[in-house]
MARBALO-418058 format. One record per atom (N, C-alpha, C): x, y, z. Coordinates in steps of 0.2 Angstrom, whole numbers, plus 5000, padded with zeros to 4 digits. Layout:
XYZ;...
END
This chain:
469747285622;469947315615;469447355612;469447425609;468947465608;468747435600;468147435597;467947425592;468247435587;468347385582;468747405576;468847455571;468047495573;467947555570;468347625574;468347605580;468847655582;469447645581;469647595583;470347575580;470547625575;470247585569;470447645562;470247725562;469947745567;469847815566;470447845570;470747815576;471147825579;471747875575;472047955578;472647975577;473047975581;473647965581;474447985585;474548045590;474448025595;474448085600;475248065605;475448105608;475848085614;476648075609;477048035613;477648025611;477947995604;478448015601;478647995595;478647925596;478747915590;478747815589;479647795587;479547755587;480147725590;480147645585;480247645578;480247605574;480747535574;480647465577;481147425576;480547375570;480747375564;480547345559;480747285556;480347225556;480847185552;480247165545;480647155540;480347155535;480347095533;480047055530;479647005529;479446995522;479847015515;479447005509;479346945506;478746925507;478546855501;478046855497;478246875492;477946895486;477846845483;477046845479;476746785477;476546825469;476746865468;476646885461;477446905457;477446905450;478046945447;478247015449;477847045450;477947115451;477947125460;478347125461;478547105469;478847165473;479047165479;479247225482;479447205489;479847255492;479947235500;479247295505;479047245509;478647245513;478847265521;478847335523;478947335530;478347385534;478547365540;478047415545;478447455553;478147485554;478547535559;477847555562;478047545570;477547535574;478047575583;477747625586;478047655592;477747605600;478447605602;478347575610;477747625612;477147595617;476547645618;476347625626;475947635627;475647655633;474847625631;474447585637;473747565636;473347615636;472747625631;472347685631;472447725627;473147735626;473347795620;473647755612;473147795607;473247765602;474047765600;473947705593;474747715591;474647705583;475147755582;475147745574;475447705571;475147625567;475447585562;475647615555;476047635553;476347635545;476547565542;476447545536;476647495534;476647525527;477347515523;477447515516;477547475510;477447485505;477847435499;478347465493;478547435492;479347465486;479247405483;478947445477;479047375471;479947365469;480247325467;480847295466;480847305459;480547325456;480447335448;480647405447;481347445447;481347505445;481047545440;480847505434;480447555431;479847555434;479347525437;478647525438;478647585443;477947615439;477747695442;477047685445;476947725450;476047725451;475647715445;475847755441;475447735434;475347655432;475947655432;476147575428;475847515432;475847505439;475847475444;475247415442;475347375441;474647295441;474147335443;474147345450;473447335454;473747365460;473047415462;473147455469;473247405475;473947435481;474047385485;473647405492;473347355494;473147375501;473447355508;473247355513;473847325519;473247295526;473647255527;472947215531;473647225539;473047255546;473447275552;473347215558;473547145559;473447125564;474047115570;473747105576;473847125581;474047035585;474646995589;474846955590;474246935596;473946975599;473546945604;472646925600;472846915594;472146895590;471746955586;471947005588;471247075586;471547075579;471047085574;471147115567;470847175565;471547225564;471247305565;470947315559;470947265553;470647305547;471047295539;470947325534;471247335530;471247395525;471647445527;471847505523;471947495516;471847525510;472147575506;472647595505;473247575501;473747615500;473847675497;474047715500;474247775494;475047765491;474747785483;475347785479;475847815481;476547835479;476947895477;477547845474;477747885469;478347865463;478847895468;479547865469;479947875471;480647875467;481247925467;481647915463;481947865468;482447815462;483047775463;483647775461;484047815463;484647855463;484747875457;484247885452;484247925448;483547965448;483247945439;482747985439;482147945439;482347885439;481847805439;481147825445;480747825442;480147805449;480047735449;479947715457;479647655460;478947685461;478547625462;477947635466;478147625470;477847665475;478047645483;477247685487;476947615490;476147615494;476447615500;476047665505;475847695511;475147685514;475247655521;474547655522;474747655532;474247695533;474347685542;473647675545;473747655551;473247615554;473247635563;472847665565;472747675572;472447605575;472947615581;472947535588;472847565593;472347575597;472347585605;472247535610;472947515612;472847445613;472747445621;472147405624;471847385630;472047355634;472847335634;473147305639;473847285638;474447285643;474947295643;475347235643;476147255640;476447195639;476747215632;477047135627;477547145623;477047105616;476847125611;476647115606;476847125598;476847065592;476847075589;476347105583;476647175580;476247195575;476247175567;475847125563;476047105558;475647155552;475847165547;475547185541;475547135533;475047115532;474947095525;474947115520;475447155515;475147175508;475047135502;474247155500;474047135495;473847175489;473847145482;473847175475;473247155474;472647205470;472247185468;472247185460;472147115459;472547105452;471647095449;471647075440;471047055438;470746985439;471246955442;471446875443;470946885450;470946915456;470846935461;471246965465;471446955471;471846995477;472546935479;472946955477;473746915479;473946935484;474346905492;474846935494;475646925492;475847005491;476247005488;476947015493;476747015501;477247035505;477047045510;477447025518;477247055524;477647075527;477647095532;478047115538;478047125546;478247115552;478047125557;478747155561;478547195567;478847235572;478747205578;479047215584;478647205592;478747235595;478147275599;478147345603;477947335609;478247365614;477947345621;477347405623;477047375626;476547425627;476447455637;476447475640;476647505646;475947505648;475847505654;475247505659;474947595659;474347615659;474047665658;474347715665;474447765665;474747815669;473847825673;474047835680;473347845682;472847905682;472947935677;472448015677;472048015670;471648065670;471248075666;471448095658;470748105654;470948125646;470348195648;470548235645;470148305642;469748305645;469348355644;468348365643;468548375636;468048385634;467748385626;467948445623;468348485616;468248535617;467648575617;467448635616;466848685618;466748745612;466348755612;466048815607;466148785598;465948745596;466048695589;465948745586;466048775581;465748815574;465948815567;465548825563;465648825556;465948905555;466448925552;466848965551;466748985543;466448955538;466848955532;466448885527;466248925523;465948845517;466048845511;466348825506;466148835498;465948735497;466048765490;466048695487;466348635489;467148635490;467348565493;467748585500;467448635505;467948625510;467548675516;467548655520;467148695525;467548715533;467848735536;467948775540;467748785547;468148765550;467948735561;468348775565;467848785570;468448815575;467948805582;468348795586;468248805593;468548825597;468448795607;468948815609;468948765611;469748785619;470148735620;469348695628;469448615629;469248605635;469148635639;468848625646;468748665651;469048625656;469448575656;469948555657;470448495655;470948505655;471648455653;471548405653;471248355660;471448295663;471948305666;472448235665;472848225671;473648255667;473648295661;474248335655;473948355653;474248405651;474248465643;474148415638;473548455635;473048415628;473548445623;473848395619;474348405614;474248405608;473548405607;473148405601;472448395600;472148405591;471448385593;471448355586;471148295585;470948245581;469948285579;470048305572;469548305568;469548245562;468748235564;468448195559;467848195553;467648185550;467148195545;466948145542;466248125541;465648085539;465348125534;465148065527;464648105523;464748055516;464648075511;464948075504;465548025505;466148065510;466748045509;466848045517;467448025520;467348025527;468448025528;468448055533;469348075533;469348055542;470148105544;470248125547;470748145549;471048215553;471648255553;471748285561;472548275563;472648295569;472948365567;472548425573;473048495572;473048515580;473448545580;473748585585;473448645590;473148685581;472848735582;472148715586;471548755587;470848765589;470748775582;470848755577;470548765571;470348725565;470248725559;470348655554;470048705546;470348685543;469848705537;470048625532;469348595530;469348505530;469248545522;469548505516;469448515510;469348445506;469348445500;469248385498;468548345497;468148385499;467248375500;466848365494;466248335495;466048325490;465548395489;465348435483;464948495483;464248465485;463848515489;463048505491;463048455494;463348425499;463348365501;463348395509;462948335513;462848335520;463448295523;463848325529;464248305530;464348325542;464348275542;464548285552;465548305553;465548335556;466048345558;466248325565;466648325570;466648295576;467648315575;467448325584;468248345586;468248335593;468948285595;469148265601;469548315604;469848305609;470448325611;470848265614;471548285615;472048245616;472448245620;472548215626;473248205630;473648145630;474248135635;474448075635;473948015638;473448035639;473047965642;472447955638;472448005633;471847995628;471348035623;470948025624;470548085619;469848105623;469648145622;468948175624;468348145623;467648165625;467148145621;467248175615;466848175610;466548195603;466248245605;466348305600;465848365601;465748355591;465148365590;464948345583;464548455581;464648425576;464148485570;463948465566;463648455561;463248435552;463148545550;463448515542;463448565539;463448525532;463148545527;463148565519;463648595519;463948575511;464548605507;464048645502;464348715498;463748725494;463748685487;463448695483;463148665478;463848715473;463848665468;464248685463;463848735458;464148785454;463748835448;463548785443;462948815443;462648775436;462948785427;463248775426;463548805420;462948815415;463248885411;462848905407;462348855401;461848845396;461648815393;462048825388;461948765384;462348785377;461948775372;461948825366;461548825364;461948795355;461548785352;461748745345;461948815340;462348815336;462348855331;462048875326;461648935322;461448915316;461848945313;461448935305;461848935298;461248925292;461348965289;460748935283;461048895281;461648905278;462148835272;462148855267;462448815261;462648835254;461748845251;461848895248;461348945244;461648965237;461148955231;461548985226;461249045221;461549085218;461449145216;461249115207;460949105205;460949075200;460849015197;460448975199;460548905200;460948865203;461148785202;461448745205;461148715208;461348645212;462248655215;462548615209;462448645200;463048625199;463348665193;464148665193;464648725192;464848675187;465248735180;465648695175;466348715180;466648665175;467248645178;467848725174;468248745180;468648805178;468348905180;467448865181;467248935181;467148935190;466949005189;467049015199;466249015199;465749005203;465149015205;464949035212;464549095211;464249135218;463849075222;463849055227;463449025231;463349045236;463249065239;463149125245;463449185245;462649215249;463049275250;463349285259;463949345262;464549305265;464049315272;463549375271;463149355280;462749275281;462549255274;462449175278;462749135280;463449185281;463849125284;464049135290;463949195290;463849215301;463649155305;463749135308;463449115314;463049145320;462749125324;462249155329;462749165336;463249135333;463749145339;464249185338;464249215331;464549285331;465449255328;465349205324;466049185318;465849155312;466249165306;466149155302;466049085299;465749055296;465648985292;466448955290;466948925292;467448905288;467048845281;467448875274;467248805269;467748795266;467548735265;468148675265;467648615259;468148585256;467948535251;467948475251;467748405254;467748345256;467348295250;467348235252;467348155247;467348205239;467948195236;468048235228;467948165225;467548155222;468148095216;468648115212;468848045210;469548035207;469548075201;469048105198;469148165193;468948235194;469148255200;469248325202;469748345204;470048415201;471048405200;471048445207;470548505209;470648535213;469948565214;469648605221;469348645224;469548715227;469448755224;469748815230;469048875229;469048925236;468548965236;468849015238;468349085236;468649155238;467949175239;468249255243;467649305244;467649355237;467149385233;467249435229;466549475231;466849545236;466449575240;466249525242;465449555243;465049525249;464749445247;465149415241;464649325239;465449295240;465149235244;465949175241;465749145235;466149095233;466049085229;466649035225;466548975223;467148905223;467148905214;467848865215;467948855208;468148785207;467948745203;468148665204;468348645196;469048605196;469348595189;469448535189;469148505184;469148435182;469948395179;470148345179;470648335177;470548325170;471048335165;471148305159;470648235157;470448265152;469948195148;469248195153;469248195161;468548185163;467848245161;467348205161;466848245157;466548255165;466548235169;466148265175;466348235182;466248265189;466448255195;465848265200;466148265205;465648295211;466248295217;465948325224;466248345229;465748375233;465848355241;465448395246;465848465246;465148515248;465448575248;465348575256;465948605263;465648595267;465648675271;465248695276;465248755281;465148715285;465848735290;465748725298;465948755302;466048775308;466148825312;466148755320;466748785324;466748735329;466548785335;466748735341;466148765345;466748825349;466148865352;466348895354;466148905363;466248945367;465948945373;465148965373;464848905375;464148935376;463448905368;464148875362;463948875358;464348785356;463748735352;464048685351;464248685344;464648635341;464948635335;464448615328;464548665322;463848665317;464448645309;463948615307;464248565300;463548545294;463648615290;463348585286;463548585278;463348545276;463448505268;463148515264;463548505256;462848495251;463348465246;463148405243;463448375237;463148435230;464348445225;464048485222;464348455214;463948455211;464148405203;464548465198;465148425197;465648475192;465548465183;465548515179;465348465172;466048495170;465848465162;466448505158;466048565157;
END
């Protein structure tokens, strides 16, 4: 049996699968689901592709909603334990417009030796409690004796085609020979930040999803019905992401008065600025606004008279005096952060 590590890098080469599934759900938590797996009759040598899913039974729960991300545990009847995958989400309608969660996860097997095996699947929730199993499932696949010929040469001429920030660009050619069948594909891989893998047809790949300015190998097999090739590898950097502009703080002289102050009778208007101290250095004007009034100021309001604003503050009936912040602020803009300045202003009769 090949290393567990290649186990899981393993992709689907050769002939379709052939799914006889029994599901198995015993669910040990409330939010429960049916547990299946689908697994193809195969051949020793050539990998196989495990799917195993979960469908929670709670029509309303959505990936959103869901407890705890489910994972899937792959083991194998002759004792191997491939490992434990990650599920991916997807919300699924149920005959109407309801999402389910419903977790997805596959698992490459290249199994060493022929004969009739069960594939079991465990899925587990991880909750804050810890990890539940919440469902399983198994299949039984026959596996057929290796056909006696070769897998590829390696493919030939590896190159980097293309780079930005998250996705970088491969191409090569084909083998410089088949083996013992036509190479039906080629399994690319990646190491780094993040690590994947993807089967194409083409001599090509463009891998995306990368981390920026980050060191990463790439490697590419080839594929027939008997196997894969050696590894042909490359290392490239992703580039670095734009540095975004600085940003700079805004200014503002603030409230200035033409005359004394900061304090107004009540009814009268008074000049407190004049309207270019209200510019900002980012090129908008000061908004002013009136904030904390006490309970005996009936209203604040301000205007432009030509080039000075200038506020007018009315006391209610009977009070002899008030106060109020007077404020300027101006919010942010691109390149500029947000500016907020104050002045407590006393109202008389």
């Amino acid at each position: 049996m090949e290393s567990r590590f290649a186990a899981r890098m393993s992709v689907l080469v050769g002939a379709g699968m052939v799914a006889s599934t029994v599901a198995m759900a015993v669910p040990a938590v409330a939010d429960s689901g049916k547990t299946t797996i689908s697994a193809g009759n195969g051949t020793v040598g050539v990998n196989q592709v495990l799917t195993a899913t979960y469908a929670g039974y709670n029509a309303t729960t959505s990936c959103d909603d869901e407890p705890g991300a489910i994972s899937f545990d792959f083991q194998i009847s002759n004792g191997v334990d491939l490992g434990t995958i990650a599920g991916t989400c997807t919300p699924v309608s149920k005959g109407s417009n309801t999402p389910i969660a419903t977790w997805t996860a596959t698992m490459n097997w290249t199994p060493s030796s022929n004969g009739s095996f069960f594939v079991t699947t465990y899925a587990s929730e991880q909750l804050l409690g810890g990890t539940n199993t919440v469902g399983s499932a198994k299949t039984k696949v026959s596996i057929a004796a290796a056909a006696p010929s070769g897998v590829p040469s390696k493919p030939q001429n590896l190159k980097v085609t293309g780079v930005s920030t998250n996705s970088v660009g491969l191409n090569w050619n084909a083998p410089s020979s088949q083996g013992g069948s036509a190479v039906s594909g080629y399994i690319v891989k990646w190491t780094g930040p993040t690590s994947g893998q993807v089967t194409v047809q083409a001599t090509n790949a463009n891998i995306g999803t990368l981390s920026a300015g980050s060191t990463y190998t790439f490697s590419v097999s080839a594929a027939n019905a008997q196997g894969w090739s050696d590894w042909v590898s490359i290392n490239q950097n992703t580039a670095n992401a734009p540095t975004p502009p600085p940003v700079q703080q805004q200014a503002l002289v603030g409230p200035s008065w033409t005359g004394g102050g900061p304090k107004i009778k009540s009814g009268k208007w008074k000049t407190f600025n004049d309207t270019a101290n209200l510019d900002t250095n980012a090129g908008h004007e000061a908004r002013l606004s009136a904030s904390s009034r006490t309970s005996s100021i009936k209203s604040v309001v301000f205007r432009y008279d030509g080039d000075f604003a200038q506020v007018k503050a009315v006391l209610k009936p009977g009070a002899r005096s008030g106060s109020f912040t007077l404020v300027e602020s101006s919010p942010a803009y691109p390149g500029f952060t947000a500016m907020r300045v104050t002045r407590v202003i006393k109202v008389v009769k």
